[in-house]
N, C-alpha and C positions, 0 to 999 in steps of 0.2 A: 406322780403322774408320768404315765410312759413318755415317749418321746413324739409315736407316733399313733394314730387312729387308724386302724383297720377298716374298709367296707363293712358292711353287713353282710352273713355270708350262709348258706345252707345245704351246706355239702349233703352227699349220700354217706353211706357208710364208707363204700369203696372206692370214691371217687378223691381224687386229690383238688383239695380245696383250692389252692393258689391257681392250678393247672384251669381250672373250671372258674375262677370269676376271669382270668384271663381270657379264655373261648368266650366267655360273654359279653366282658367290654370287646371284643374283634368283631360278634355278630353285630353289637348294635351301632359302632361304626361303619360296619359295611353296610347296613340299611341307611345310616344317615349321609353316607359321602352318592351313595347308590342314588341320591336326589337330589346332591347335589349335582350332579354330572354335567349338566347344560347351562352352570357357572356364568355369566359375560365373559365376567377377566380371569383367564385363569390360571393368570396370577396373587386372586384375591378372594379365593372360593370360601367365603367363610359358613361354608354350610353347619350347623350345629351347634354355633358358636349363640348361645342364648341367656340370657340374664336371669339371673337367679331369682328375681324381684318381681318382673312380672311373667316370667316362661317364654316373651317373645324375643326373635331374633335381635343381638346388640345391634344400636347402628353402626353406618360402614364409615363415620368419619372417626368413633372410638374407635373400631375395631383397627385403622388404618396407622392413628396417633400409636396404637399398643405395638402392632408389627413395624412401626419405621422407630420406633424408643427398642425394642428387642435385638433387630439389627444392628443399630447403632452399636450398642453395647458388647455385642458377634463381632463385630465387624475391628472394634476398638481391640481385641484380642489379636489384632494379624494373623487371622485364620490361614493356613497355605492345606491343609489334609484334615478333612473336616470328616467324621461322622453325626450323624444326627440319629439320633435311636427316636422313632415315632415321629418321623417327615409330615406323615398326615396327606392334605394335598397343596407343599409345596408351600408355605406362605412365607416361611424363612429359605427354605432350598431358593426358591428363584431368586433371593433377592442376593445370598452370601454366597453360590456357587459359581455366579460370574467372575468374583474377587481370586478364588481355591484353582490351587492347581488338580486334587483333587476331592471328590466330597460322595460318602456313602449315606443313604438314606435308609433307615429302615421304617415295616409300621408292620402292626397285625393285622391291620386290613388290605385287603388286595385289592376292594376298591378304590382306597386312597390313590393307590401304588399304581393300578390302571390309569385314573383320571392321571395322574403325575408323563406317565409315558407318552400316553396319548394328545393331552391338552398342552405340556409343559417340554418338554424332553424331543417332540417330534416335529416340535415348529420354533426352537429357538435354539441356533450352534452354540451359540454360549455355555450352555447348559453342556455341553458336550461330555465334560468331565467328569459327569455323575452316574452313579450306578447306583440301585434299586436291590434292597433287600427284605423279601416276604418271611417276616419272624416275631419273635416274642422280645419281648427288651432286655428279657435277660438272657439272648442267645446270642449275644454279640460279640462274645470269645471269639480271639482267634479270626476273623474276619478277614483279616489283611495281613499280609507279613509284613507290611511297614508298620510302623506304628502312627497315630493321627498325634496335631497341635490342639486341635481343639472337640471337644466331645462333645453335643449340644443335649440336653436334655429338656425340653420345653414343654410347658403345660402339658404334660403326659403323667407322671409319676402322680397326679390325684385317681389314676387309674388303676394304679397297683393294687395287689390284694392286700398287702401290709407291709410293716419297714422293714421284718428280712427281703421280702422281693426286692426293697428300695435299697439296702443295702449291697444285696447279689448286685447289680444294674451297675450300681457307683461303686463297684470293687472290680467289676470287669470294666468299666469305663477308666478306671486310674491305670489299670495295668494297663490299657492301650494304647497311654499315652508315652510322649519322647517328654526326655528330662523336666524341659520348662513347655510341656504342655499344659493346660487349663480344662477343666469341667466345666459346663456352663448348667444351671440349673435354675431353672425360667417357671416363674408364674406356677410357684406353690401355693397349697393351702395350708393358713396358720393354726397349727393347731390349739392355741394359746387362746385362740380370739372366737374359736368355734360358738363360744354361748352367745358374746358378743355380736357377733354376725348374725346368727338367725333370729335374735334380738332384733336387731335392725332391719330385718327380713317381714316378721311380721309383723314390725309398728307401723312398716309402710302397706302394709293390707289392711290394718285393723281401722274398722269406724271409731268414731267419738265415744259413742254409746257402749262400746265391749268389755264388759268387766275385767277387772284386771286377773282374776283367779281362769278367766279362761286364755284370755292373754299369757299368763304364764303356763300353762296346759298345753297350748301349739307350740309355744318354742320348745318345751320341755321333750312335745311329741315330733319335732321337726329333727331336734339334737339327735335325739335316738334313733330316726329312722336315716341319719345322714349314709350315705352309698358311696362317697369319698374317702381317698385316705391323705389324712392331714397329718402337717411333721411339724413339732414343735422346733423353735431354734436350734436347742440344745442338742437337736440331733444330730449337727452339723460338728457341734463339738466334741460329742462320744467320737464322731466319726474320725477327727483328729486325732483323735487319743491312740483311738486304733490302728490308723495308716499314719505313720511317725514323717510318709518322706509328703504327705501334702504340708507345703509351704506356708499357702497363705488365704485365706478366702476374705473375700466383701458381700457383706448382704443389704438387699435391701427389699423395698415389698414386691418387687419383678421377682426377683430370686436372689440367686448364686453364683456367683465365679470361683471354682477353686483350682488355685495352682497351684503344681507341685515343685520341689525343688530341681 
């Protein structure tokens, strides 16, 4: 079994496939941030943010417990020059850029990156230290001629078109770090559990009455039609094989920290 699971994907002939699910995941967050815009807190926009289970928005006291446990864990690394590749609108920026002396943000969407400016960046000094980058996540080379402590990569990487993308991202993300900087790698999908999960997906749809051959038909037809891409553990381990100077990583079901020597 590979390491990781690719999207679904339907290139042209002449079109480069990674280049083009990327332009897609950018349009369809910039339709979904584009409603969020009139947020309350805009510190806590969780526009898009929606449950696999039933399609409706998570609630705001999960969604709150998830960013103040993600932080926590940021925060426990003594961030001081932070990038975040995929900021989104700020749910982590506002909370660890108070701490950083300084902290880059990137996303593909530009509405993220508006709502960020406008709602976050223009009404609190704090924030002062931040700067805004409109790009791809794997454009992040070379960014800074400092090098960052900490790299954040959060709930984003299910967005990739597959694990060289994830690869390219987390091979520019080590080189940008200083000796004993850290990866952070936040709220993957496993790819180990992927049957498992849609399993559970549609026993909480299914009536009493649903035969079990068509029950086994949706998750079969769910699996297949998955638009994610999912990293099995192991991926984390090729990846050490690979890069000799990462030190040391911890995992658990949030994600990844990994540090180098």
């Amino acid at each position: 079994m590979p390491d990781t699971a690719p999207a679904a994907q339907a290139p042209g002939d002449d079109e480069d496939p990674m280049a083009e699910r990327v332009a897609e995941w950018a349009e369809v967050f910039d339709q979904a941030y584009a409603r969020g815009t009139g947020a309350r807190e805009a510190d806590f926009n969780i526009v898009s943010w929606n449950s696999s289970y039933t399609g409706e928005p998570l609630p705001a006291e999960e969604m709150r417990e998830w960013v103040d446990g993600t932080v926590e864990r940021i925060l426990a690394l003594r961030p001081r020059r932070v990038l975040e590749i995929g900021c989104g609108t700020g749910l982590l920026l506002s909370r660890i850029a108070p701490h950083c002396e300084s902290y880059h943000g990137t996303d593909i969407s530009s509405a993220a990156l508006d709502f960020v400016r406008t709602r976050l960046l223009a009404e609190r000094p704090d924030l002062a230290g931040v700067t805004l980058s409109h790009r791809a996540a794997d454009e992040s080379a070379g960014l800074d001629e400092e090098p960052y402590d900490v790299v954040i990569l959060n709930s984003v990487a299910q967005y990739f078109p597959d694990g060289a993308y994830l690869r390219k991202v987390l091979g520019q993300a080590l080189d940008s770090l200083t000796g004993d900087g850290a990866v952070f790698v936040g709220d993957l999908r496993n790819l180990a559990l992927l049957d498992t999960f849609h399993t559970d997906v549609e026993l909480s749809r299914a009536t009493a009455k649903l035969p079990v051959g068509r029950l086994r038909g949706r998750i079969a037809r769910r699996t297949r039609q998955e638009q994610e891409l999912l990293v099995h553990p192991a991926f984390f381990t090729t990846l050490r094989e690979d890069r000799p100077a990462i030190g040391a990583s911890t995992y658990s079901s949030a994600g990844a920290a990994t540090t180098t020597n």
